[in-house]
C-alpha positions in Angstrom: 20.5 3.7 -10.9 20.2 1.2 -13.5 20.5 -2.6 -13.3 22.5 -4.5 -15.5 20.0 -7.8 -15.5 17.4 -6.0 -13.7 14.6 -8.8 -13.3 11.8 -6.1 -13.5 11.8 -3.2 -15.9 8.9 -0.7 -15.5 9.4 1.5 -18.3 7.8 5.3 -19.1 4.8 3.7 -16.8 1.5 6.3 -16.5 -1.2 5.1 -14.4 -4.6 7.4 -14.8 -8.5 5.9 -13.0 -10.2 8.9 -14.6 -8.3 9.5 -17.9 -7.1 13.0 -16.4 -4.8 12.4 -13.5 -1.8 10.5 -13.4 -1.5 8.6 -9.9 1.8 7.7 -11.5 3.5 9.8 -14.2 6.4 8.7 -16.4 7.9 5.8 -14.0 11.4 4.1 -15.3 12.6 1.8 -12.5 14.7 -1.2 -12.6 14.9 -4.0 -10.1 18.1 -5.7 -8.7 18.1 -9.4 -8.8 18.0 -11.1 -5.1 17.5 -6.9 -3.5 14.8 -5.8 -1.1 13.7 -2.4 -2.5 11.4 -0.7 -0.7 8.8 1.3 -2.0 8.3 4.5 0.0 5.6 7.1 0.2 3.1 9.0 1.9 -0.6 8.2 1.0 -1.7 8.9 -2.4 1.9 8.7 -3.8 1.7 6.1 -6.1 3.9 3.5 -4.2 0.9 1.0 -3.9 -0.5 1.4 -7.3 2.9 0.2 -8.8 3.0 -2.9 -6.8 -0.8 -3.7 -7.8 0.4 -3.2 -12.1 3.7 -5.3 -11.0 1.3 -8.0 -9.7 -1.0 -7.7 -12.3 -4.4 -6.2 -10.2 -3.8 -2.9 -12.2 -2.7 -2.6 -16.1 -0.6 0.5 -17.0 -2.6 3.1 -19.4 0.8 3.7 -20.7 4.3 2.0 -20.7 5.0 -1.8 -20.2 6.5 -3.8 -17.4 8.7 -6.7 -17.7 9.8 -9.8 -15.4 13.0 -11.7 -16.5 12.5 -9.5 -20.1 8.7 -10.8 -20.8 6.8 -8.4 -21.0 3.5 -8.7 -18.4 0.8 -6.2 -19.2 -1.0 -9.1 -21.0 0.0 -11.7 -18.5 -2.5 -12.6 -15.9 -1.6 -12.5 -11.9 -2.2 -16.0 -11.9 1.0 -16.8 -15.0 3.5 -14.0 -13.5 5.7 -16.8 -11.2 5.0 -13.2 -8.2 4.2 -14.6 -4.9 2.1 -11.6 -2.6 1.9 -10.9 1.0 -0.8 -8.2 2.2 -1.3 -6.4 5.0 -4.4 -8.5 5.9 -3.0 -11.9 5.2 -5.6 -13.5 2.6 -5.8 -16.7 4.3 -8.1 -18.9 3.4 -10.1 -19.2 7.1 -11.9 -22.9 6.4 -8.2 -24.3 5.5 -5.6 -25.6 8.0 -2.4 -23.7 7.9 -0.7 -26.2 5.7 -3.4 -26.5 3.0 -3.2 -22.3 3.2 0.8 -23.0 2.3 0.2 -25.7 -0.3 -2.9 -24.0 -2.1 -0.5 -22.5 -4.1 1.2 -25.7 -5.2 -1.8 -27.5 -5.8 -3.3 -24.5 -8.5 -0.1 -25.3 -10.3 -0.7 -29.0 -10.4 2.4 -30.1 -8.5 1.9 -33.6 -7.5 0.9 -34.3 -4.2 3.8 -35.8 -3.1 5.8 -33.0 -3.9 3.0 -30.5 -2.5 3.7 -32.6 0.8 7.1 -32.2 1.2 7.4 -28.3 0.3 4.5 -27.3 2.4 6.9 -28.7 5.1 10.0 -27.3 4.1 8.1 -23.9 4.2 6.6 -24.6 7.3 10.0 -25.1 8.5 11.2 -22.2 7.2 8.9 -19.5 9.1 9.7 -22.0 12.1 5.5 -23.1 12.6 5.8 -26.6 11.9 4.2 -27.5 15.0 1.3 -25.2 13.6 0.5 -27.2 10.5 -3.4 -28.6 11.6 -4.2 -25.3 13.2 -6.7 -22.6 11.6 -5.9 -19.6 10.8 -8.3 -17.6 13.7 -6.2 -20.0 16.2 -3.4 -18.1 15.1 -1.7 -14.7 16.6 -1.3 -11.5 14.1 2.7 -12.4 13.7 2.2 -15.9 13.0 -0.6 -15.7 10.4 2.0 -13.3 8.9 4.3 -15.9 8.5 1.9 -18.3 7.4 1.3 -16.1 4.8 4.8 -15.2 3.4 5.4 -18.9 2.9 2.4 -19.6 1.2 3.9 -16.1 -1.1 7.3 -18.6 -1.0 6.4 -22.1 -1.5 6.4 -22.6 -4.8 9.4 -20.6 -5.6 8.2 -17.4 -7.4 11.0 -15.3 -9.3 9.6 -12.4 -7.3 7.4 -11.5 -3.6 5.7 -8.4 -3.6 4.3 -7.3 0.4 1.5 -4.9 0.7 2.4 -3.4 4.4 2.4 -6.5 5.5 3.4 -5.2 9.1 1.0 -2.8 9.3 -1.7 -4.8 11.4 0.7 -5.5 14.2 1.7 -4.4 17.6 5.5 -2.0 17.5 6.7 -4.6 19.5 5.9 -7.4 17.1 6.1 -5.0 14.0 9.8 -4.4 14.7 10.3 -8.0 15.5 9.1 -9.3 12.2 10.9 -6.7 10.5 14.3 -8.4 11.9 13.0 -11.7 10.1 11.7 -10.7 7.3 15.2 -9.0 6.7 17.4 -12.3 7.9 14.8 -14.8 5.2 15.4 -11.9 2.5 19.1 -12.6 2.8 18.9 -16.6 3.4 16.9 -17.3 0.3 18.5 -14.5 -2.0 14.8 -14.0 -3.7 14.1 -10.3 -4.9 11.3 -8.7 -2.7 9.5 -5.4 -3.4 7.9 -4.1 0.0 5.6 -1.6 -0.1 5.4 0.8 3.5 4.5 4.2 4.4 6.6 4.2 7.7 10.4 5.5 7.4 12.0 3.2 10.0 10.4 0.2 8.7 12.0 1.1 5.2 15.4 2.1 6.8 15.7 -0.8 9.0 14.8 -3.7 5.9 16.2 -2.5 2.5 19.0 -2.8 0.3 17.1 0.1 -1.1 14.8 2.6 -1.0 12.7 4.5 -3.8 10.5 7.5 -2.2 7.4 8.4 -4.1 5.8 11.8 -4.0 3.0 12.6 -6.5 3.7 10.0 -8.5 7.0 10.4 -9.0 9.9 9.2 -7.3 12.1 11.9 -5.8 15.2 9.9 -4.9 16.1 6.1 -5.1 19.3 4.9 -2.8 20.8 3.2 -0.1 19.0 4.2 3.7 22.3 5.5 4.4 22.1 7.7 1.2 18.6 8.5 1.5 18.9 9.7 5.6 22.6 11.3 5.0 22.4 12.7 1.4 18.8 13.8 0.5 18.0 14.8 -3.0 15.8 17.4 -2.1 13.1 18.8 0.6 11.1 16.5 0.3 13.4 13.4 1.0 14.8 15.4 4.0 11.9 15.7 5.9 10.3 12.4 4.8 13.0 10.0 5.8 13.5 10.4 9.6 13.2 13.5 11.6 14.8 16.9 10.5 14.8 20.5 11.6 14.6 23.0 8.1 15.6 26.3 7.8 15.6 28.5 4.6 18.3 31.0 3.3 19.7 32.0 -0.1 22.9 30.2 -1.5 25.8 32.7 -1.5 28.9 30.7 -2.3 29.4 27.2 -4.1 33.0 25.1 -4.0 32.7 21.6 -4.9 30.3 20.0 -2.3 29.9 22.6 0.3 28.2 25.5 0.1 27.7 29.1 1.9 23.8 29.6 2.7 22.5 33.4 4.1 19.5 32.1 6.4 16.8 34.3 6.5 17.9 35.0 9.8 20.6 37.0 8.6 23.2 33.6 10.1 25.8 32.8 7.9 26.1 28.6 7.4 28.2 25.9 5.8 26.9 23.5 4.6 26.9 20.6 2.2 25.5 20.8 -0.4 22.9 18.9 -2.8 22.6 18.6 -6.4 20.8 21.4 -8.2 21.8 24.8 -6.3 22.8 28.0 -7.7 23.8 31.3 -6.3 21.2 33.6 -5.7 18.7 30.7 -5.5 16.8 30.2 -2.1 18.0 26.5 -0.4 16.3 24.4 2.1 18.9 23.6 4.5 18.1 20.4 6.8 20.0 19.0 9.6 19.1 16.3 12.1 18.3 16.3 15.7 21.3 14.1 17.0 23.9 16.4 14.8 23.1 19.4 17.5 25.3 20.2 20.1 25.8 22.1 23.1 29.8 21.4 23.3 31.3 22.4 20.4 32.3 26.3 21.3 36.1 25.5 20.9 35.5 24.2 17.2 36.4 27.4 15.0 34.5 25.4 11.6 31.4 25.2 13.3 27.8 27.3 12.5 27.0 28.7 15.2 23.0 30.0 15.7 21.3 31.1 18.8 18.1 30.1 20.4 16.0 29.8 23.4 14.8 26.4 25.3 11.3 26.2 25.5 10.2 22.5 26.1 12.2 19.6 27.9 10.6 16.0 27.0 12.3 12.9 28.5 12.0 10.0 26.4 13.7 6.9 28.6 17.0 6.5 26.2 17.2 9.7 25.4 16.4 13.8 25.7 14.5 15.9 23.6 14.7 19.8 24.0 12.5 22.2 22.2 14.1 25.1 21.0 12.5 28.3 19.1 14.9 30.4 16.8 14.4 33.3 14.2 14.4 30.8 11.7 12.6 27.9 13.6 9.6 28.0 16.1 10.1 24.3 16.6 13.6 23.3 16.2 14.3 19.9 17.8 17.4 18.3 19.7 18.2 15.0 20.4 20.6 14.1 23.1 21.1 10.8 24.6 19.8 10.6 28.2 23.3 9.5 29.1 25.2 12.8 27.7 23.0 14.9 29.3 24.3 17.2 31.4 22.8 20.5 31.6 19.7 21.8 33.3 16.4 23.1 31.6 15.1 26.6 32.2 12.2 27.6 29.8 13.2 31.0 27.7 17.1 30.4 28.7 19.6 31.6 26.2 21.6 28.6 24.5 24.1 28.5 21.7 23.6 25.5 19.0 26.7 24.2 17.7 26.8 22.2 14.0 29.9 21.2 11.8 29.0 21.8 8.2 29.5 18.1 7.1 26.0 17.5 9.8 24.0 19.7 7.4 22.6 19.7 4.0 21.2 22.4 1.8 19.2 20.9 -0.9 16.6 23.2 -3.5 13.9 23.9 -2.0 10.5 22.0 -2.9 
């Protein structure tokens, strides 16, 4: 997807430490004015490394990046108007929390009574006014968060990159600050690039999502699109949970498909860009999409399996079932629906309409 005014252009970006190895190969990505795009990866992907060239702590070997049109790779950090949060905060421990949120202002040689007045306003905006004479170590992890995104906002950047910037606090907190982070995105309107390796944090923040594998990315969409529609393997077992099982295409009209699974089932299916008959498909459907009590629904797949393992998770029930295709096939049922008993080895039939699954190539 391509921006009309995209404020950042990276454009046939290559990123190599040794001169051999890409970390990331042929990158063309536009950013939306005023989105949150996520950037989404495991370890080693090449998610981080973009931020760092974006923010000018890495230079390209090939390509160029641009903010607003200029281009950067000869801009210094310091000149790029890109206000950064990272995971461990950066704050300065010898100054008070409002000289930590005016530091900013003062490199740029804003006058002090100016400094004075937006060091409060962005006080007031993470809501720790009454923090302003307080060191950072007096601090707890979610506040010295917030200390540090409005020192990233104060003086009024064009763009805020954040380095996992949740990553150091408790789930409780973490999910929390994910909630605020979201509701300041959409008060202020400014374009933030976040940079995570957790799928729920990405699903649960952005306008957008671009997942990175091997330097690449493999898909860049909506979480809705991302979790519903994956482009391929990878994406489907990447974003959220996902049970996979592999079979040869048979039949293509329009958007569904026909897949033989290895088993021998037959299943419909939707189905992803890219697949041909005769070609082996991944095909990937989600825990909650099982069910028990669909036998009266002729359009359903139908495949059999055996319980093995019942795991109570407060909200809701997991069941561990092994197939032909599947040694660990997973179901997700809300505690609240669930009606049946558990007998390990017993006999059950799955039930899934074909709009619930996805065959996409395989990886």
């Amino acid at each position: 997807m391509s921006a009309v005014d995209p404020i950042v252009r990276f454009e046939n970006i290559q990123k190599s430490y040794d001169g051999e190895v890409n970390i990331v190969k042929n990158l063309n990505l536009d950013i939306e004015r005023g989105e949150f795009l996520t950037l989404l990866g495991p370890s080693g992907s090449g998610k981080s490394t973009c931020l760092m060239m974006l923010a000018g702590f890495e230079s390209p070997t090939q390509g160029t990046i641009y903010l607003d049109g200029q281009a950067l790779n000869k801009i210094p950090p310091y000149k790029r108007d890109i206000g950064v949060v990272f995971q461990n905060y950066a704050l300065f421990p010898h100054m008070s929390v409002a000289e930590n949120i005016a530091f900013p202002l003062g490199v740029r040689k804003v006058p002090k009574s100016e400094i004075e007045q937006r060091t409060k306003k962005a006080l007031d905006m993470v809501r720790l006014g009454h923090l302003a004479d307080r060191k950072p170590i007096q601090l707890s992890g979610g506040q010295q968060q917030r200390i540090a995104l409005a020192r990233a906002l104060v003086f009024e950047p064009k763009l805020v990159l954040l380095d996992e910037p949740l990553g150091a606090l408790d789930k409780n907190l973490r999910e929390q600050m994910q909630i605020e982070l979201k509701h300041l995105h959409e008060n202020l309107g400014v374009t933030m690039v976040f940079v995570t390796h957790d799928q729920s944090e990405a699903l649960t923040m952005s306008d957008r999502i671009a997942v990175f594998n091997d330097g690449i990315i493999q898909q860049i969409d909506s979480p809705t699109a991302l979790y519903e529609r994956p482009a391929n393997e990878f994406v489907a077992t990447f974003i959220g949970e996902t049970n996979v099982m592999r079979g040869t295409v048979e039949q293509l009209i329009n958007n569904t498909c026909q897949l033989r699974l290895n088993s021998g089932a037959l299943i419909h299916a939707e189905a992803g860009a890219g697949l041909q008959i005769g070609q082996p498909a991944c095909l990937s459907v989600r825990p909650e999409r099982i069910d028990f009590t669909l036998a009266s629904d002729a359009e359903c797949n139908r495949i059999n399996g055996h319980l093995a393992e019942y795991i109570y998770h407060g909200d809701h029930i997991r069941l561990r079932l092994t197939l032909a295709e599947n040694d660990d096939f997973m179901i997700k049922v809300p505690a609240n629906h669930w009606q049946g008993s558990f007998t390990p080895g017993q006999a059950t039939e799955l039930c899934f309409r074909a709009s619930d699954c996805r065959a996409v190539p395989v990886a």
